[in-house]
C-alpha positions in Angstrom: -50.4 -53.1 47.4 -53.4 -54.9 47.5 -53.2 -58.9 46.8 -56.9 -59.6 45.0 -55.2 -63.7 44.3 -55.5 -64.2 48.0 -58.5 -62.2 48.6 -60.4 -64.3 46.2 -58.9 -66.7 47.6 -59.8 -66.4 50.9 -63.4 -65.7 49.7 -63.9 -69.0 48.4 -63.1 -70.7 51.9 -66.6 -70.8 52.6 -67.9 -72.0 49.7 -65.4 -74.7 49.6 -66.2 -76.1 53.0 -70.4 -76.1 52.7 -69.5 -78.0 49.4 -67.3 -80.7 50.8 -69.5 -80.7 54.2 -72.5 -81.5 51.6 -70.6 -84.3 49.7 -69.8 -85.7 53.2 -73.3 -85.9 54.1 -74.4 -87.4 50.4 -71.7 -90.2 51.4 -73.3 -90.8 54.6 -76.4 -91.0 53.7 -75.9 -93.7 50.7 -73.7 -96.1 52.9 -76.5 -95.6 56.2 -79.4 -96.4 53.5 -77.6 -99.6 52.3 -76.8 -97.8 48.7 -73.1 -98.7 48.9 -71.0 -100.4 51.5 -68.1 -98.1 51.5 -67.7 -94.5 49.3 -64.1 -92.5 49.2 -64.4 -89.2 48.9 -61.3 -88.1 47.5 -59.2 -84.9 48.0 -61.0 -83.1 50.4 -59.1 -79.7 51.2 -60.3 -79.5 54.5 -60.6 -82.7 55.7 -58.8 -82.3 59.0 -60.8 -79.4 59.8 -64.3 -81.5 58.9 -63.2 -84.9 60.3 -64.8 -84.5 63.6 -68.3 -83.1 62.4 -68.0 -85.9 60.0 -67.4 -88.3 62.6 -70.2 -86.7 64.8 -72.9 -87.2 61.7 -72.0 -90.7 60.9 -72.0 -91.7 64.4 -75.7 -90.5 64.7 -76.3 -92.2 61.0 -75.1 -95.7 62.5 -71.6 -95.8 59.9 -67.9 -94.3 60.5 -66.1 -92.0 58.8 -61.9 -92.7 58.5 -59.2 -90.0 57.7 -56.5 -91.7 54.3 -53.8 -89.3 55.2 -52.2 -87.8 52.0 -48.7 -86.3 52.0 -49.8 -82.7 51.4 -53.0 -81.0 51.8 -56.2 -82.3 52.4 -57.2 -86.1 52.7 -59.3 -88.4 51.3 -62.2 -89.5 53.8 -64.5 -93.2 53.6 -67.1 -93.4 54.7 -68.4 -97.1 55.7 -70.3 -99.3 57.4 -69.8 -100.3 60.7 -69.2 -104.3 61.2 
């Protein structure tokens, strides 16, 4: 028997990581240009898996991106200014 739940599922991976990858680089940009000092971005289901190319992009934007474990899946990620 075919499972279609987990096919769909798995088809939505994709889409799921462009769109927290592109509200990772929204946050980045707005602290870098001065817009806000610090922005959460909460319950992101692949945060482990984005936290280094996060790291990477705020590095080369001049802010930092830190990892607020959850218990569970995903994390929440800020993204702020470095002092």
């Amino acid at each position: 028997m075919h499972d279609t739940q987990s096919d769909r599922s798995a088809d939505l991976v994709p889409e799921i990581l462009e769109r927290e990858m592109r509200l990772i680089r929204e946050a980045i940009a707005l602290v870098a240009s001065g817009g806000a000092p610090r922005v959460i971005l909460s319950n992101i289901q692949f945060g482990e898996t984005l936290l280094d190319p996060a790291r990477r992009l705020a590095a080369d934007a001049g802010v930092r991106v830190m990892p607020l474990w959850r218990s569970g899946e995903g994390a929440d990620l800020a993204v702020e200014r470095i002092a």
